[in-house]
C-alpha positions as CSV (number, residue, x, y, z in Angstrom):
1,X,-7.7,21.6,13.9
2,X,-10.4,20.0,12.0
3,X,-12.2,23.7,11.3
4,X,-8.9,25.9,12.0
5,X,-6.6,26.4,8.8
6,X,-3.2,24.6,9.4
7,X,-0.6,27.0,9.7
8,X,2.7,27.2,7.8
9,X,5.9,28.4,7.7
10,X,7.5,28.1,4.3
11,X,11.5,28.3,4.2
12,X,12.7,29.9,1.4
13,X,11.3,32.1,-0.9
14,X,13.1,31.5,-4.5
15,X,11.2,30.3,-7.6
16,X,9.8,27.1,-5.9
17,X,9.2,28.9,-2.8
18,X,6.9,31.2,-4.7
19,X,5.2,28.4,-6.0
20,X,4.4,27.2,-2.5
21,X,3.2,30.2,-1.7
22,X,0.9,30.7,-4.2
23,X,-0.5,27.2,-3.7
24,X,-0.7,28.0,0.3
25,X,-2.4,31.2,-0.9
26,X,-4.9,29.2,-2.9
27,X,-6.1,27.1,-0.1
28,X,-8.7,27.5,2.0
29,X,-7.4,25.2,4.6
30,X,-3.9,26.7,5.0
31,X,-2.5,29.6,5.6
32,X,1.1,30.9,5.7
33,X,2.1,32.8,9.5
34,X,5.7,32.8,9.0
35,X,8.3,33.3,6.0
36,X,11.7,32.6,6.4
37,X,15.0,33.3,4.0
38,X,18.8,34.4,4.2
39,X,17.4,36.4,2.0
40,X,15.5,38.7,4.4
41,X,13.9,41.2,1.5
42,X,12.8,38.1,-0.2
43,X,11.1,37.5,2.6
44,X,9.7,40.6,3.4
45,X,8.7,40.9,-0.8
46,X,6.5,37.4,-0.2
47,X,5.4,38.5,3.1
48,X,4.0,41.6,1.4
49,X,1.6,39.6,-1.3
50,X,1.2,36.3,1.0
51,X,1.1,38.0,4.6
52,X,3.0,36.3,7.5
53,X,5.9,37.5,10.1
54,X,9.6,37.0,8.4
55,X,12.5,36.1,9.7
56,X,16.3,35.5,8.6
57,X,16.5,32.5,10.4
58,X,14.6,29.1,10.5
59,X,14.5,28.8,13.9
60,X,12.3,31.1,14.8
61,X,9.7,29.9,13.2
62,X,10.4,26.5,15.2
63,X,10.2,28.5,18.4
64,X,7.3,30.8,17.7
65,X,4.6,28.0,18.5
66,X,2.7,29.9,15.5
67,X,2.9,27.2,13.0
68,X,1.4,23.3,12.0
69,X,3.6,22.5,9.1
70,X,6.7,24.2,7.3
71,X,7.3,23.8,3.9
72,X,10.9,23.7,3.0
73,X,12.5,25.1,-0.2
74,X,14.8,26.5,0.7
75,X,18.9,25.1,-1.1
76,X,19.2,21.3,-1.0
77,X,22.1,21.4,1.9
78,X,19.6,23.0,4.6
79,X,17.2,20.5,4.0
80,X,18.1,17.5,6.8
81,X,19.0,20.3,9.4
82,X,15.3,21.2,8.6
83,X,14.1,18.3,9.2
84,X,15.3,17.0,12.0
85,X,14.4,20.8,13.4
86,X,11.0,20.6,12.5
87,X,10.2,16.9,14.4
88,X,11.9,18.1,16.9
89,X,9.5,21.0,17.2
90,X,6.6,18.8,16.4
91,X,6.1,20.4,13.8
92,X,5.2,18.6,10.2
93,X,7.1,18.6,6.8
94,X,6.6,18.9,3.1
95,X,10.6,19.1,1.9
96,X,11.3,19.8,-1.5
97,X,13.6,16.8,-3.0
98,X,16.1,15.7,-3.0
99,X,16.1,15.2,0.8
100,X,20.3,15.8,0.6
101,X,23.2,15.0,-2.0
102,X,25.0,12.6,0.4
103,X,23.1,9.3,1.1
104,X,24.8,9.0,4.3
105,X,23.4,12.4,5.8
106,X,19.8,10.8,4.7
107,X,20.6,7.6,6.5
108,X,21.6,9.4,9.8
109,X,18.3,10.7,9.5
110,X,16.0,8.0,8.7
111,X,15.2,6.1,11.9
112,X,14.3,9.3,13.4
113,X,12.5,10.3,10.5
114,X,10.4,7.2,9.5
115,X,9.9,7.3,14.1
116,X,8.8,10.9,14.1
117,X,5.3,11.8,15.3
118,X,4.8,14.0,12.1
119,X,4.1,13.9,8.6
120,X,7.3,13.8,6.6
121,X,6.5,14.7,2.8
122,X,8.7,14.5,0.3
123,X,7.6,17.2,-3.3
124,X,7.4,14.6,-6.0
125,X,4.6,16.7,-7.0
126,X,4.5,15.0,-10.1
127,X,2.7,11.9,-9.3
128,X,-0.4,14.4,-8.2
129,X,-0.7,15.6,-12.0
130,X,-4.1,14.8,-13.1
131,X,-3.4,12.6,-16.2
132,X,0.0,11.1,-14.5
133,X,-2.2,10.0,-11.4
134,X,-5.6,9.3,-14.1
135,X,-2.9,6.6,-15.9
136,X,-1.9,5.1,-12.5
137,X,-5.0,4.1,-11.1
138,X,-6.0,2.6,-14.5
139,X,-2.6,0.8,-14.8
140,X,-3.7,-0.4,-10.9
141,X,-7.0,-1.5,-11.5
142,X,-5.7,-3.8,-14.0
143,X,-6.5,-2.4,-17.5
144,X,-3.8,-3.1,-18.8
145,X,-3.4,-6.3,-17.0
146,X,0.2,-7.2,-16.1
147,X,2.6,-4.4,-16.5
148,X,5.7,-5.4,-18.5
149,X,6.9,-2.1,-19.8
150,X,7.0,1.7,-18.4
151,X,8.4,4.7,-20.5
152,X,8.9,7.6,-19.0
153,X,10.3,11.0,-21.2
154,X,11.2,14.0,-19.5
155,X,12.9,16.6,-21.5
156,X,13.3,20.5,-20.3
157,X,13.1,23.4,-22.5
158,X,16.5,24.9,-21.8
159,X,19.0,23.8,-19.4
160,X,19.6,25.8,-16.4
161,X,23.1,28.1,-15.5
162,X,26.3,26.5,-15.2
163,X,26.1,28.0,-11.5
164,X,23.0,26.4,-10.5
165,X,24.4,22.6,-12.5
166,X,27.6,23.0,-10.6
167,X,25.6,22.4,-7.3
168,X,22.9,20.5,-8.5
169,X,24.5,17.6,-7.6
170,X,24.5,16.4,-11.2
171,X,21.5,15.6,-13.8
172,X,20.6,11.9,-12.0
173,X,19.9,13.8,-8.6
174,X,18.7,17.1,-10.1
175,X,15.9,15.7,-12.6
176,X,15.7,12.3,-13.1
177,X,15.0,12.0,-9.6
178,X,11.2,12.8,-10.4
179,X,11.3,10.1,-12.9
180,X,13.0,7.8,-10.4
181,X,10.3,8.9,-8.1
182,X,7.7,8.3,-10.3
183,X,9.0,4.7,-11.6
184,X,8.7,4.0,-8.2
185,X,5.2,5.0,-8.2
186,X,4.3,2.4,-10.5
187,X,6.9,0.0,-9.9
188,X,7.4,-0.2,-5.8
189,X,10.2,-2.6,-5.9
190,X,13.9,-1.7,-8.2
191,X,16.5,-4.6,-8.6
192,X,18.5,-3.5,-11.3
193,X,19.7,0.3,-13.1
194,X,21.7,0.8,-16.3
195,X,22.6,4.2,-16.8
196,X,24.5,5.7,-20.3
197,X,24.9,9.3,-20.5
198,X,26.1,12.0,-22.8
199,X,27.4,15.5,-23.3
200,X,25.3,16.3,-26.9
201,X,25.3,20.2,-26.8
202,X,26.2,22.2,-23.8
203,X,30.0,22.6,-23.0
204,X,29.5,24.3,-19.7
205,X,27.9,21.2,-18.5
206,X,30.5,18.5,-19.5
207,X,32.3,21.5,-17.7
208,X,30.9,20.7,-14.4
209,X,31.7,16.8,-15.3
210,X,27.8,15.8,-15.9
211,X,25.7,14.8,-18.8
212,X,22.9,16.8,-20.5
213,X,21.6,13.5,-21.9
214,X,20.5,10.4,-20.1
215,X,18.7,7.1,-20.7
216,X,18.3,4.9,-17.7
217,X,17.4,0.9,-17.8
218,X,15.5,-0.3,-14.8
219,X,14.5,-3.9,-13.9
220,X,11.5,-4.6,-11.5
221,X,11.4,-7.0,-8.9
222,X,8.7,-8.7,-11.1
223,X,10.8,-8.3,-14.3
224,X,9.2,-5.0,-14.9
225,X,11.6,-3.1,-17.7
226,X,11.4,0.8,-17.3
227,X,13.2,3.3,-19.3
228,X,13.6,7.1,-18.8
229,X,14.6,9.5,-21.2
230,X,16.2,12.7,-20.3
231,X,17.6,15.8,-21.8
232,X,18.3,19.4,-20.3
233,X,16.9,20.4,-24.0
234,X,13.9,20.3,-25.8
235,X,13.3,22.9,-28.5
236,X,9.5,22.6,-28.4
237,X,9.4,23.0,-24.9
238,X,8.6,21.3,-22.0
239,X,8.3,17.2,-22.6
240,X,7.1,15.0,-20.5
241,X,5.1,12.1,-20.9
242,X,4.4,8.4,-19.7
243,X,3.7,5.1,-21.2
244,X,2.4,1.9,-19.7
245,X,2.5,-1.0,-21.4
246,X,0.7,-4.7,-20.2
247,X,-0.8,-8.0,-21.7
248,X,-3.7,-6.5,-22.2
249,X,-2.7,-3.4,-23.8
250,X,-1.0,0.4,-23.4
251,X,-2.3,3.5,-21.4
252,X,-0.6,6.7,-22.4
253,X,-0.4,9.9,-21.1
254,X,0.6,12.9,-23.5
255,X,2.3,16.2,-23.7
256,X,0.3,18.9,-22.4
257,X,-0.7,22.0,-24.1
258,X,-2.5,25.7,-23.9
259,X,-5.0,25.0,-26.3
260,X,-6.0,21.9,-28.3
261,X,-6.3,24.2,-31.8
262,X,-4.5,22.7,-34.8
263,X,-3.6,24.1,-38.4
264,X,-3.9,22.0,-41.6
265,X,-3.0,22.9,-44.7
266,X,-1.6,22.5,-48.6
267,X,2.0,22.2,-46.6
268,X,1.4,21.1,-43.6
269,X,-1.6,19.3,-41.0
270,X,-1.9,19.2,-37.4
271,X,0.3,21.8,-36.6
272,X,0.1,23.7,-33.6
273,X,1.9,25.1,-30.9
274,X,4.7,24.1,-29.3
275,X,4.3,22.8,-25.7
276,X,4.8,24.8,-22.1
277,X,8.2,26.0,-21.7
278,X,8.0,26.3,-17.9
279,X,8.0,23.8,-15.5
280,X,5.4,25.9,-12.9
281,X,2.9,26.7,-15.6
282,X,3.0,22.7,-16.7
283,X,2.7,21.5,-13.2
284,X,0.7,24.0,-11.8
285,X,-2.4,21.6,-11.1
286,X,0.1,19.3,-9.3
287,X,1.4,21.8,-6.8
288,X,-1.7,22.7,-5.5
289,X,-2.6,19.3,-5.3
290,X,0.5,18.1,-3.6
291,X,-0.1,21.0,-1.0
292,X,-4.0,19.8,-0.7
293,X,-3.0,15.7,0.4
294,X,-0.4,17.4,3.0
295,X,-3.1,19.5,4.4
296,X,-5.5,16.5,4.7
297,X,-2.9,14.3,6.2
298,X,-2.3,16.3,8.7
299,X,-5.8,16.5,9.9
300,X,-6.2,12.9,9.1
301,X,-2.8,11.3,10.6
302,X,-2.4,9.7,7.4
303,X,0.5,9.5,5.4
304,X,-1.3,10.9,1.8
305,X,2.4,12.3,-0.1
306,X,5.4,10.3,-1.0
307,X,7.2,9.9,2.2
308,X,10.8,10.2,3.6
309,X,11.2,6.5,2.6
310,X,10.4,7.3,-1.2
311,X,13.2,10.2,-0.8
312,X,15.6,8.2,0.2
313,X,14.6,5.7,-2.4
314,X,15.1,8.3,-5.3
315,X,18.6,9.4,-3.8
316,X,19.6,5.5,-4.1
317,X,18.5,4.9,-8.0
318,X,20.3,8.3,-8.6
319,X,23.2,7.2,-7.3
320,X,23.0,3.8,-8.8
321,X,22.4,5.3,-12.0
322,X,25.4,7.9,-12.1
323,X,27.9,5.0,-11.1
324,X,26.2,2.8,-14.1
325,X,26.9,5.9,-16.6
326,X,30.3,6.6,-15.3
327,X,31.6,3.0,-15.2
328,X,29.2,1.4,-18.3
329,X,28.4,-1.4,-15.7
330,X,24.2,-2.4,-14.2
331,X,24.3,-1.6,-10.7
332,X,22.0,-3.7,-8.4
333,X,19.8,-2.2,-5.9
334,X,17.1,-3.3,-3.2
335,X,14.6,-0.6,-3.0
């Protein structure tokens, strides 16, 4: 395979499915041979623009013998079924997160997975955008020497509809599990969560029993104290930044905007625009990237994304976190 392109099948063709695509599209080591979705015209519309035989069902694309790797993202309930398909098949995996709602389904799963013969990757694209990952190897090459604080701030533009939040499987397992992922990231080893959340501003949320606003404590094996801010709101757009803070001083990593042009004047200075108000546009770089380290692992044998371990330890601060906001008590953990 070293001078073949690695072939995939991608499940699921909604928004994040098109963003697979697009990043399969833009690489010259991969190349997408089959398309599956419920959804057979969504199929056949990605088909169309991306090439690739469709299907209606997942397992042909197992049977065909025609593909390397699947991406899945395709709903959150499909996505352990699809798993344990694929390394059946031989086949390798880049999942979107979470792995599944229910801890237990991921734990049926996991000696199998963390056995299988294939690459298992988990999409916490995030830790693959370029100033993120920039302010990681710093923080690891000891800039900052010890690292005693981490601040993580994740805010969307708008929340999403009340249909999508009622099976999200609430805000802890829906969003903050990128910044769970990426605490991890810096931080291997969790002890300790504290959780508060709130309903500030959308009714149909509180509707659907969860919170629009959350700040989580975390404590590090090392005494490490991380906090994450989250809100489904943001009326500059798209938030998302990351401090780290050590004896020896503070990296940080900003907001990201389209241009860098700023207005002063009699009434006001450095005014510009506000920040990206779309998730794909923001992490665009980190997509392609993502997709890039599974190709090369899978010519390499090496394990290059987060893995099904780092899934599973996401699900587990989520959940520790929702039972600390529900019951105003710190919930210990071991992962």
């Amino acid at each position: 395979m070293a001078n073949e392109k690695v072939r995939i099948g991608l499940i699921g063709t909604g928004r994040i499915g098109q963003v697979h695509a697009g990043s399969i599209a833009d690489s010259r080591d991969a190349e997408i041979t089959w398309i599956a979705d419920t959804f057979i015209e969504g199929a056949e519309k990605t088909a169309a623009q991306y090439g690739g035989k469709v299907t209606d069902n997942p397992a042909d694309i197992f049977a065909s013998g025609e593909v390397d790797a699947v991406v899945i993202a395709s709903p959150t309930p499909t996505h352990i079924d699809l798993i344990n398909a694929a390394i059946d098949a031989g086949v390798h995996v880049l999942c979107e997160k979470p792995i599944d709602l229910d801890i237990k389904r991921v734990d049926a799963l996991r000696d199998k997975a963390n056995g299988a013969k294939v690459n298992i990757a988990l999409g916490f694209n995030r830790r693959f955008d370029q100033n993120f990952s920039r302010l990681h190897e710093r923080v690891h090459a000891g800039e900052i020497g010890r690292l005693e604080q981490l601040t993580i701030i994740s805010r969307d533009p708008a929340p999403a509809p009340q249909a999508y939040i009622a099976v999200s499987g609430g805000i802890f397992r829906d969003m903050t599990i990128h910044d769970f992922d990426m605490t991890r990231f810096f931080v291997p080893k969790i002890v300790e969560v504290t959780a508060r959340g709130a309903n500030s501003f959308s009714d149909y949320i509180k509707d659907e029993n969860d919170f629009d606003s959350v700040v989580v404590i975390m404590r590090g094996a090392n005494d490490e104290l991380i906090s994450v801010t989250n809100s489904r709101h943001a009326s500059y757009g798209y938030d998302q930044r990351v401090e780290a803070f050590g004896d020896r001083g503070m990296l940080y990593a900003s907001n990201v905007q389209t241009n860098s042009v700023k207005f002063f004047g009699a009434n006001e200075v450095e005014s510009s625009e506000p920040y990206m108000e779309f998730f794909l546009e923001r992490y665009a770089f980190s997509y392609r990237r993502e997709l890039a380290l599974f190709v090369e692992g899978i010519r390499t044998g090496k394990q290059l994304n987060p893995s099904f371990e780092d899934g599973r330890a996401a699900l587990v601060l989520a959940n520790a976190a929702d039972e600390s906001a529900r019951t105003g008590k710190s919930v210990n953990v071991d992962v």
